[in-house]
TIZANU-739810 format. One record per residue (C-alpha): chain; x, y, z. Coordinates in steps of 0.25 Angstrom, whole numbers, plus 2048, in hexadecimal, padded with zeros to 3 digits. Example, Ala and Ser with C-alpha at 12.3 -4.5 7.8 and 13.67 -1.06 7.14 Angstrom:
2
{rec "A"; {831; 7EE; 81F}}
{rec "A"; {837; 7FC; 81D}}
***
This chain:
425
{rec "A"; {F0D; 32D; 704}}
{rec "A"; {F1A; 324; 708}}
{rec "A"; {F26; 326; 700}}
{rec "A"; {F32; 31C; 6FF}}
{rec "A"; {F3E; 321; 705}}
{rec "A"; {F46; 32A; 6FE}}
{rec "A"; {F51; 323; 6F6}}
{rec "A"; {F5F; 327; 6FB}}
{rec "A"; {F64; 32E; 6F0}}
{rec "A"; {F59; 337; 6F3}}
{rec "A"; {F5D; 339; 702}}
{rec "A"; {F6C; 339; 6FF}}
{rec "A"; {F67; 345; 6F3}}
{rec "A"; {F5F; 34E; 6FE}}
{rec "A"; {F6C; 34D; 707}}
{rec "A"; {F73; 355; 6FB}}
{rec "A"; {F68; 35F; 6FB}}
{rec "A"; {F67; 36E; 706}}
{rec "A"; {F5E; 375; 703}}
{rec "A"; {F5C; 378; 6F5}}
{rec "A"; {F53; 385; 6F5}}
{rec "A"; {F5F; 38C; 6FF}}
{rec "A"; {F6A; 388; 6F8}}
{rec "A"; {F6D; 394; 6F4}}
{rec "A"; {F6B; 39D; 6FF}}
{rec "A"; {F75; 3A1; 708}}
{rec "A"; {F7A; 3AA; 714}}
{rec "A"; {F82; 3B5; 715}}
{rec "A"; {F84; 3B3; 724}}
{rec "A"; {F85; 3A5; 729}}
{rec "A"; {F8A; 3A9; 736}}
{rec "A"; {F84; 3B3; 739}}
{rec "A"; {F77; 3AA; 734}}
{rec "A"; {F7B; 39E; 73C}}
{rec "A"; {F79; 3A8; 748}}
{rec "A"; {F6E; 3AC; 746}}
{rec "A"; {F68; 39F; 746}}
{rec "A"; {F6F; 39D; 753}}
{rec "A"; {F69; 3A7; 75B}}
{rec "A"; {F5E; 3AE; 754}}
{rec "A"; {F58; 3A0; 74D}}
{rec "A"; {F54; 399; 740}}
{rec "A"; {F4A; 3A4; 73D}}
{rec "A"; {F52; 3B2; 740}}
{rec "A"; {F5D; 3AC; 73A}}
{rec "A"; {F54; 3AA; 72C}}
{rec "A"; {F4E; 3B7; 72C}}
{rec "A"; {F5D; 3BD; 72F}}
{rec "A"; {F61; 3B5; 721}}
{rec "A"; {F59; 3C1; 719}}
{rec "A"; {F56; 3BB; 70A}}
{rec "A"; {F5C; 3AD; 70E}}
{rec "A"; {F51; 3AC; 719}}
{rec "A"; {F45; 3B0; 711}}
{rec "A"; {F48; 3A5; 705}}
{rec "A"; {F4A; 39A; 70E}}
{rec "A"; {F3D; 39F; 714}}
{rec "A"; {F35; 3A0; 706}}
{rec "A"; {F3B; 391; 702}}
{rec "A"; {F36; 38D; 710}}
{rec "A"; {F2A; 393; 70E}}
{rec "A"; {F2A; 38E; 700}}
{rec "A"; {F2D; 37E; 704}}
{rec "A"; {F24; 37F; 70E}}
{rec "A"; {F18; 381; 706}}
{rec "A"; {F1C; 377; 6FC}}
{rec "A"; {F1A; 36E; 70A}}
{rec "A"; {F0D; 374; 70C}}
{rec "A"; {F09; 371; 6FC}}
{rec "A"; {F0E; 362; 6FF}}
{rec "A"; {F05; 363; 70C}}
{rec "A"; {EF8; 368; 703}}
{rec "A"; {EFB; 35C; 6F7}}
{rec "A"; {EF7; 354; 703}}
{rec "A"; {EEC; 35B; 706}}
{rec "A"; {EF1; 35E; 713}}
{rec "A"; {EF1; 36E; 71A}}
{rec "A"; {EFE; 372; 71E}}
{rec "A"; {EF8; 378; 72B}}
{rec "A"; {EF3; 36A; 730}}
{rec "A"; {F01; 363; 732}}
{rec "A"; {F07; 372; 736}}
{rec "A"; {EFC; 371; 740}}
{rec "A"; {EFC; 364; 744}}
{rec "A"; {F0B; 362; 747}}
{rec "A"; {F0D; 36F; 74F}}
{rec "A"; {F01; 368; 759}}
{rec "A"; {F08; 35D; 75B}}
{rec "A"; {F14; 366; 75E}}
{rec "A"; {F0B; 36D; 768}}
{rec "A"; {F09; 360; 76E}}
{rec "A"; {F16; 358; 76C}}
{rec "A"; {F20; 363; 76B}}
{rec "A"; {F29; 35D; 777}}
{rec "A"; {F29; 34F; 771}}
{rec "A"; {F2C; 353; 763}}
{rec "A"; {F38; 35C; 768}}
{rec "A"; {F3C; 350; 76E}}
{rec "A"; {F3D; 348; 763}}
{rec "A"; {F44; 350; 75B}}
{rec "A"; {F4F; 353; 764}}
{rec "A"; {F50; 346; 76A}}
{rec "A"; {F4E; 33D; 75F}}
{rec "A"; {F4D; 348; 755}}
{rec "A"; {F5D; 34E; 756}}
{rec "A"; {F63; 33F; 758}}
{rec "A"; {F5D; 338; 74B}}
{rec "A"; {F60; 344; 745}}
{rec "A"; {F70; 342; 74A}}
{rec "A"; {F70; 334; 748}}
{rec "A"; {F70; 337; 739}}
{rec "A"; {F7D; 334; 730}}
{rec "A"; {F7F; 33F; 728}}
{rec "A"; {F75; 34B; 72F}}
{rec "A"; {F7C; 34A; 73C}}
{rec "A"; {F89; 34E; 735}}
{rec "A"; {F83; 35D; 731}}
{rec "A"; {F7B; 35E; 73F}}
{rec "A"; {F89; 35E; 746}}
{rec "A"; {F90; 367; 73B}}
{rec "A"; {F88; 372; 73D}}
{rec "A"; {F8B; 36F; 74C}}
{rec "A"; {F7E; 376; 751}}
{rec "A"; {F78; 369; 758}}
{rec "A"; {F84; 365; 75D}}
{rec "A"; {F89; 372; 763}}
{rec "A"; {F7D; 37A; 764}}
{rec "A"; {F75; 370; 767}}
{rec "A"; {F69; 377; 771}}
{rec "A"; {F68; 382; 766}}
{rec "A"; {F67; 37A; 75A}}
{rec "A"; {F5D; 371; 762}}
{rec "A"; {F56; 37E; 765}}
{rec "A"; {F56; 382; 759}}
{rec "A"; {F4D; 377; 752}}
{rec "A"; {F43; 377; 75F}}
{rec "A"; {F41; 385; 75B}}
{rec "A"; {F3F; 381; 74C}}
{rec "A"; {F36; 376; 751}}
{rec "A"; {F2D; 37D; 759}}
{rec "A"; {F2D; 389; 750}}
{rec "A"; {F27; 382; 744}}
{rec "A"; {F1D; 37A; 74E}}
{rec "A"; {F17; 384; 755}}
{rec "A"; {F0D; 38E; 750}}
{rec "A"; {F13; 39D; 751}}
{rec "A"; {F05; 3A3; 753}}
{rec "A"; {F0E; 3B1; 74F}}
{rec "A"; {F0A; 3AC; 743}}
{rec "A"; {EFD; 3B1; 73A}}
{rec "A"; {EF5; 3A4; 73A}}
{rec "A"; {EEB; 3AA; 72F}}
{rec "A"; {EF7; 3A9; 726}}
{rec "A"; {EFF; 3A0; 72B}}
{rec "A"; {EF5; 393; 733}}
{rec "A"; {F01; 38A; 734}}
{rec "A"; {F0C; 392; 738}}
{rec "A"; {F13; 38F; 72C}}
{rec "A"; {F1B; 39C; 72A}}
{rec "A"; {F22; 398; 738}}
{rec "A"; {F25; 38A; 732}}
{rec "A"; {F2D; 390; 724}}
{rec "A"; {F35; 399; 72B}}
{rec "A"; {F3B; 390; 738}}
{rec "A"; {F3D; 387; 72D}}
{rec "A"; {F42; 393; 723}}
{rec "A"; {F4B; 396; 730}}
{rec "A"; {F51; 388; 731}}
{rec "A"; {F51; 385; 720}}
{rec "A"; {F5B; 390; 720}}
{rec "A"; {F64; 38C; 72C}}
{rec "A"; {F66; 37E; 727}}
{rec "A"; {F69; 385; 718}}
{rec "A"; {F74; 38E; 71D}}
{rec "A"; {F79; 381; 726}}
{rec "A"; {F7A; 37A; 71B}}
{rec "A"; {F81; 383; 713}}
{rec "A"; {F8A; 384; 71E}}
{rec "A"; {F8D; 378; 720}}
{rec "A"; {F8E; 372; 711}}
{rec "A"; {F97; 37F; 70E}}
{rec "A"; {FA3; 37D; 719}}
{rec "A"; {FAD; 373; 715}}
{rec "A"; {FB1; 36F; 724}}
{rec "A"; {FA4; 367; 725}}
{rec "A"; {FA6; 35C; 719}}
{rec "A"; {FAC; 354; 723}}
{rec "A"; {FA1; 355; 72D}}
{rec "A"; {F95; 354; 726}}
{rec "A"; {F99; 349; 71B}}
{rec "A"; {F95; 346; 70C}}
{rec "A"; {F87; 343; 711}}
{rec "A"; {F84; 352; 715}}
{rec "A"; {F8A; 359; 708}}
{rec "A"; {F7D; 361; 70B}}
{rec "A"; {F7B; 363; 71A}}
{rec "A"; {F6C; 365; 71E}}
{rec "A"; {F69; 35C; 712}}
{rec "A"; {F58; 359; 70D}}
{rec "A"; {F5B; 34B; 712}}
{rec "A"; {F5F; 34E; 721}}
{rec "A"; {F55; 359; 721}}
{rec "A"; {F4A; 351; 71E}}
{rec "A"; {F50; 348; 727}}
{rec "A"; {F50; 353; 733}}
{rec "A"; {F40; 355; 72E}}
{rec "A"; {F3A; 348; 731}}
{rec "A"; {F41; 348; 73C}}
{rec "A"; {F37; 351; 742}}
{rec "A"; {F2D; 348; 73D}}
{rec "A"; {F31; 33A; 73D}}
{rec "A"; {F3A; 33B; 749}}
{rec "A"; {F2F; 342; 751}}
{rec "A"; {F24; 337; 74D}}
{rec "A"; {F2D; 32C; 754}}
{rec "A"; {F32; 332; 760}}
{rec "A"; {F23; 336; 764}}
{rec "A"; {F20; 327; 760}}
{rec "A"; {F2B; 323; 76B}}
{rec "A"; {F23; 32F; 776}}
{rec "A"; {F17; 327; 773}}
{rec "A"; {F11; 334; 76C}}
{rec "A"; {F06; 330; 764}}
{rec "A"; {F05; 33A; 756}}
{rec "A"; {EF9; 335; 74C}}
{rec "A"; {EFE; 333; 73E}}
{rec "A"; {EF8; 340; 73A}}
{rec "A"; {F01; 346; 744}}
{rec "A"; {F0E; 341; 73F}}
{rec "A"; {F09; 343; 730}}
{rec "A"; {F07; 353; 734}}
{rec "A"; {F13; 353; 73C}}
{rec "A"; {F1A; 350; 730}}
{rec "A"; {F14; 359; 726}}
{rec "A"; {F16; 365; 731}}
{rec "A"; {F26; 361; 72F}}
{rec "A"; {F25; 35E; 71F}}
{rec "A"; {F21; 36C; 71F}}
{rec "A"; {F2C; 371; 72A}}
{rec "A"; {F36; 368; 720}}
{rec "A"; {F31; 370; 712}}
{rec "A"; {F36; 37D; 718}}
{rec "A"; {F43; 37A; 71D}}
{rec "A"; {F45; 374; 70F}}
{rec "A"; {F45; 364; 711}}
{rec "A"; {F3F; 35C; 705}}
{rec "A"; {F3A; 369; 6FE}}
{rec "A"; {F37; 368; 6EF}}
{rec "A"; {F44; 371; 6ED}}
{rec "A"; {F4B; 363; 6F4}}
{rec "A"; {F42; 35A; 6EC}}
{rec "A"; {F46; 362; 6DE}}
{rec "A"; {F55; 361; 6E2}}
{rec "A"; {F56; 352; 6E6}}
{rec "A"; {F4D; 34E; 6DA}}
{rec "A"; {F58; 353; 6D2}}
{rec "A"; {F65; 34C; 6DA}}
{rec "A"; {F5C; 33E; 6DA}}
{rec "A"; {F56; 340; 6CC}}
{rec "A"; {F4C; 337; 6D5}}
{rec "A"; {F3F; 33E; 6D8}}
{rec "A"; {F3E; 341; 6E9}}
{rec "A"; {F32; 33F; 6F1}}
{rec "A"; {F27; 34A; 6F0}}
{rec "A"; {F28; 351; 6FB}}
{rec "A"; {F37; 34C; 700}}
{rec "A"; {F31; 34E; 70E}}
{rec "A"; {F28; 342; 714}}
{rec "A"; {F1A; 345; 714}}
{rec "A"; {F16; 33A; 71C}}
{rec "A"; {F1A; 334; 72A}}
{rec "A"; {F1D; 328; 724}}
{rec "A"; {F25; 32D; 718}}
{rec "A"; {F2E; 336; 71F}}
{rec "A"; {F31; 32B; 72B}}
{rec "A"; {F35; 322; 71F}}
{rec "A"; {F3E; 32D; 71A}}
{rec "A"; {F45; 331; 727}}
{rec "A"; {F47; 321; 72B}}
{rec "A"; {F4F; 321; 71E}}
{rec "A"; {F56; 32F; 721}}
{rec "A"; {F5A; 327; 72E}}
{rec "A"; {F5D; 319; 727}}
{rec "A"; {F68; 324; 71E}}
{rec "A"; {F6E; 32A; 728}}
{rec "A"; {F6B; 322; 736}}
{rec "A"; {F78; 318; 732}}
{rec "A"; {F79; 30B; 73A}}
{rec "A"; {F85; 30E; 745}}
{rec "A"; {F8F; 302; 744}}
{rec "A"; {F91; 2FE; 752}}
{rec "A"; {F9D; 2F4; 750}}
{rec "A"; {FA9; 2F5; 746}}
{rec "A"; {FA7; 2E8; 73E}}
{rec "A"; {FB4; 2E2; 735}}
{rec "A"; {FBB; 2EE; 73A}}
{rec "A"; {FB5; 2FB; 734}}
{rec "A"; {FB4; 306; 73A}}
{rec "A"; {FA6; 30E; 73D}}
{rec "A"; {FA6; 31B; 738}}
{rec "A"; {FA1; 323; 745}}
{rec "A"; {FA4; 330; 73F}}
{rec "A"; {F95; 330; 739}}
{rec "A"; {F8F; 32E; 749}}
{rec "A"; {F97; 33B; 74D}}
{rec "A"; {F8E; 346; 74A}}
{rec "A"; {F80; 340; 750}}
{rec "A"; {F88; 33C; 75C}}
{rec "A"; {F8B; 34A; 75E}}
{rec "A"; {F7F; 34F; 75B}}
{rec "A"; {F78; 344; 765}}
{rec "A"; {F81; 348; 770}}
{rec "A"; {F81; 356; 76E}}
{rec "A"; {F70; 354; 76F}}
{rec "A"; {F72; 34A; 77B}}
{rec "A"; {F7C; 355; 783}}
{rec "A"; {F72; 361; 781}}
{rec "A"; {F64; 358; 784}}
{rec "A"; {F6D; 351; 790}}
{rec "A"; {F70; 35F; 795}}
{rec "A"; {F63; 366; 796}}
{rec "A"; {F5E; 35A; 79E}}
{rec "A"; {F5D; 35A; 7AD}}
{rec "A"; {F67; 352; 7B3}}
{rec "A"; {F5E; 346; 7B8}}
{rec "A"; {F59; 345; 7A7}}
{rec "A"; {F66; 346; 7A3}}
{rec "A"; {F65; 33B; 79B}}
{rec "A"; {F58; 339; 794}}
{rec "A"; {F5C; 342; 788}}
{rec "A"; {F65; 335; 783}}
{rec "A"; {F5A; 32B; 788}}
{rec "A"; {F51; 330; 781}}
{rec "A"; {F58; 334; 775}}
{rec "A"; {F5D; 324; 773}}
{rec "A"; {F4E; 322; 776}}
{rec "A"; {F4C; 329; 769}}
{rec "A"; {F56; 324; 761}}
{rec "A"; {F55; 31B; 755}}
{rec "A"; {F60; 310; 759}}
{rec "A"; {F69; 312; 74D}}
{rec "A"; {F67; 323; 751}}
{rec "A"; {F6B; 31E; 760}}
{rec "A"; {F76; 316; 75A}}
{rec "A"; {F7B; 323; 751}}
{rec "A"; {F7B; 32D; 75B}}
{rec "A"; {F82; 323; 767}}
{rec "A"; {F75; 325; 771}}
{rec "A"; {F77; 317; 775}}
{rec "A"; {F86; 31A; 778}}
{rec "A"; {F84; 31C; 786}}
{rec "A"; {F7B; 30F; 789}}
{rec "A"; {F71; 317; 790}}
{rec "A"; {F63; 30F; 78E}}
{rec "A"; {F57; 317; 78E}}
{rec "A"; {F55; 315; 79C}}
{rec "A"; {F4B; 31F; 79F}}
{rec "A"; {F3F; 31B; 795}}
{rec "A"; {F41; 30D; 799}}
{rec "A"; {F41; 30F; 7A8}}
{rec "A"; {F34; 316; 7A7}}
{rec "A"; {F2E; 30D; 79B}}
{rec "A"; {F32; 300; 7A2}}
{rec "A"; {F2B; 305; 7AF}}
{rec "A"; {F1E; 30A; 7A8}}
{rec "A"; {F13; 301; 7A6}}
{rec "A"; {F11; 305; 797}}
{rec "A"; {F1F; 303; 791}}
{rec "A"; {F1F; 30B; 785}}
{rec "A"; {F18; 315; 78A}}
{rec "A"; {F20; 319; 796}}
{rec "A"; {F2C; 319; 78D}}
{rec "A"; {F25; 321; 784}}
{rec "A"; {F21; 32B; 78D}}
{rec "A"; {F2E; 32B; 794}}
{rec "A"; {F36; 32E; 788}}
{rec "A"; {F2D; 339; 784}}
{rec "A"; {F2D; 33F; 792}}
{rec "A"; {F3D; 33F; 791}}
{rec "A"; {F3D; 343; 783}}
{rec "A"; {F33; 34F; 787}}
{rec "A"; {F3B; 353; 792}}
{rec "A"; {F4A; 352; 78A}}
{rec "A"; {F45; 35B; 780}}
{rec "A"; {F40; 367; 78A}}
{rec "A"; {F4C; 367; 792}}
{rec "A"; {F54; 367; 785}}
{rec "A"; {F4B; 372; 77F}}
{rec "A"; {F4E; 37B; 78D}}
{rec "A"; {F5B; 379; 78D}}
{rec "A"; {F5C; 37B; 77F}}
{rec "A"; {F52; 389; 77F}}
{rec "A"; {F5F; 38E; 789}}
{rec "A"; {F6B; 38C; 77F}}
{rec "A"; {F69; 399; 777}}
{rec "A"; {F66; 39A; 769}}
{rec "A"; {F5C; 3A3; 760}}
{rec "A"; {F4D; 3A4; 769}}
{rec "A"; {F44; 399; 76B}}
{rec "A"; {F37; 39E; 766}}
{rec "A"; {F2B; 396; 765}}
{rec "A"; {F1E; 39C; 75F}}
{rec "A"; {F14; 39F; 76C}}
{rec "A"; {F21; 39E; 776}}
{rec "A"; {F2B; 3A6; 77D}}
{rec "A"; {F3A; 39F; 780}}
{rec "A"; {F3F; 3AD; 782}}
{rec "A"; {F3B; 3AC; 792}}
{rec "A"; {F3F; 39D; 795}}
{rec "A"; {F40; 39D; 7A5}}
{rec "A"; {F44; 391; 7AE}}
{rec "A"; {F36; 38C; 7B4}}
{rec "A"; {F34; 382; 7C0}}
{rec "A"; {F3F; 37E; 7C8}}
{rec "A"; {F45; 377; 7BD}}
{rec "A"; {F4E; 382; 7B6}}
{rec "A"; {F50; 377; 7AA}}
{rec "A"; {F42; 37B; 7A7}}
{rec "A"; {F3D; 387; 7A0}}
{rec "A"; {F30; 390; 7A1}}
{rec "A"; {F2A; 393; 793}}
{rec "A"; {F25; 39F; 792}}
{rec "A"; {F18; 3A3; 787}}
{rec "A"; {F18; 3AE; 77F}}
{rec "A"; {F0F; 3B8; 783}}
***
């Protein structure tokens, strides 16, 4: 089912649209909500909202199931790709986490326009570990079975799935809201973000999860079946439906600013489809950086500020949490990652380091490709849970993970830059 890409008046309409079904909700403590979310989580803080909380979880619960009905036109059970992806998870969950905050979070800053909001809130700039934190927990969360949960009612854990995302739907609402409401930040975010958190960067941020992921397991030399990637992607379809990305609601609102008739679904229902929608996304926002002045006119590097923030803000955390002697892999590995016109954007090739380390090892392994690939997936691996240590110690609301306890982290081994895991009982 392979779509053309979506005109750009379509794309340039969804950055003008939030989220239409919240519009009108507000709350009363912002502050005091904000807070919350800072030390207590995504959830507390949704059931602390009172009435706000529960209609953003009934319209989660409600574009959720609309997913599902989509899933069903295909003759497909929603179980099966809900399934399906949290096995791969299970099995790939230190490769996947590495992709996204390594390849992931830069892609994500290299962008145009996006990168501008991400640096007004501040959050992933200043309080980075959290925030980072944050969207670990949200990840794990939604892909790992709670086995609290009745499974003769519920088989799939989907009542976990509505309300993290419920949690998060609400948090990006009342941040956008924010945001669009305080005149100090015109400046700062531009004509392109009128609506910050828009339907265009949202879905954007989505396949991201997907997409993303597919091609930086393609360069760890992990091999997913087309089936794999295909349920991957529904899992996230339906993650996308309840934080309120290409919902009907959406669909019904941009029909109406195009007077053109949008893509049924808005979201990607194939592997194919939604990697010919985000290359364009990329193509919008991932602008060529002049690297000379020609006849004289001047580059406008104003636009490469916020991702170089954001990408050495990253860099300065990952670097950090690394013992001395792998100080420099997070960069390796992250310009390893990188698109070229992503690497050019964000200044990774600034320093003149060349990957060093994949090429030692590759050029001194009798199968080339091979030994890069399993060197860049071994560094990767090991980035990302020395990141996710260091970051478990910054503070912030608790780290629950269904079937685990992170209250009683203890330094295991000689190693004190290692922590012990400790199962519930």
């Amino acid at each position: 089912m392979l779509r053309r890409p979506f005109p750009d008046a379509t794309l340039a309409a969804m950055r003008r649209i939030g989220d239409p079904k919240l519009r009108d909700e507000t709350i009363d403590d912002v502050k005091g909500y904000f807070s919350s979310v800072a030390t207590r989580g995504l959830d507390v803080a949704l059931d602390e909202s009172g009435r706000v909380g529960k209609r953003v979880s009934a319209h989660a619960r409600e574009d959720f199931d609309e997913a599902i009905a989509v899933l069903n036109s295909y003759g497909i059970e929603a179980t099966v790709p809900i399934a399906r992806a949290r096995g791969l998870f299970t099995k790939y969950g230190d490769e996947i986490s590495a992709a996204l905050l390594l390849a992931g979070l830069p892609n994500s800053y290299a962008t145009a326009w996006g990168a501008r909001v991400l640096v007004a809130h501040g959050g992933l700039v200043w309080a980075l570990p959290r925030r980072v934190r944050e969207t670990a927990m949200f990840l794990m969360t939604v892909l790992t079975m709670d086995e609290t949960v009745d499974t003769a009612e519920d088989p799939a854990g989907t009542s976990t799935i509505i309300r993290t995302a419920a949690g998060l739907r609400l948090f990006h609402h009342v941040l956008r809201t924010q945001l669009r409401h305080d005149p100090r930040l015109d400046h700062e975010l531009g004509s392109e973000n009128q609506v910050p958190i828009n339907q265009e960067d949202l879905l954007g941020t989505l396949l991201t999860f997907t997409v993303t992921t597919f091609g930086v397991l393609d360069q760890f030399g992990v091999e997913w079946s087309h089936d794999d990637r295909e349920a991957y992607l529904l899992f996230w379809d339906l993650v996308g439906a309840a934080l309120g990305i290409g919902t009907k609601t959406v669909r019904k609102k941009l029909r109406k600013r195009t007077k053109t008739e949008p893509p049924d679904p808005l979201r990607p229902q194939t592997v194919d489809d939604a990697t010919r929608l985000l290359d364009q996304l990329h193509a919008r926002q991932w602008l060529p950086v002049q690297d000379t002045i020609n006849h004289g006119r001047p580059f406008p590097w104003s636009g490469l500020v916020p991702g170089r923030m954001l990408a050495g803000s990253l860099l300065a955390a990952l670097t950090e949490a690394m013992p001395a002697q792998k100080q420099a892999w997070p960069a390796v590995v992250m310009r390893e990652l990188a698109p070229t016109i992503v690497r050019s954007r964000l200044g990774l090739d600034r320093s003149g380091m060349s990957t060093y380390a994949t090429r030692w090892f590759a050029a001194r392994s009798p199968y080339m490709k091979v030994g890069r690939e399993a060197t860049l997936r071994m560094m990767a691996n090991d980035i990302t849970r020395h990141a996710m240590q260091s970051f478990l110690r910054a503070g912030g609301p608790p780290f629950v993970i269904p079937g685990l306890d992170l209250r009683e982290l203890t330094a295991s081994g000689a190693d004190p830059s290692r922590l012990a895991i400790t199962t519930a009982d």
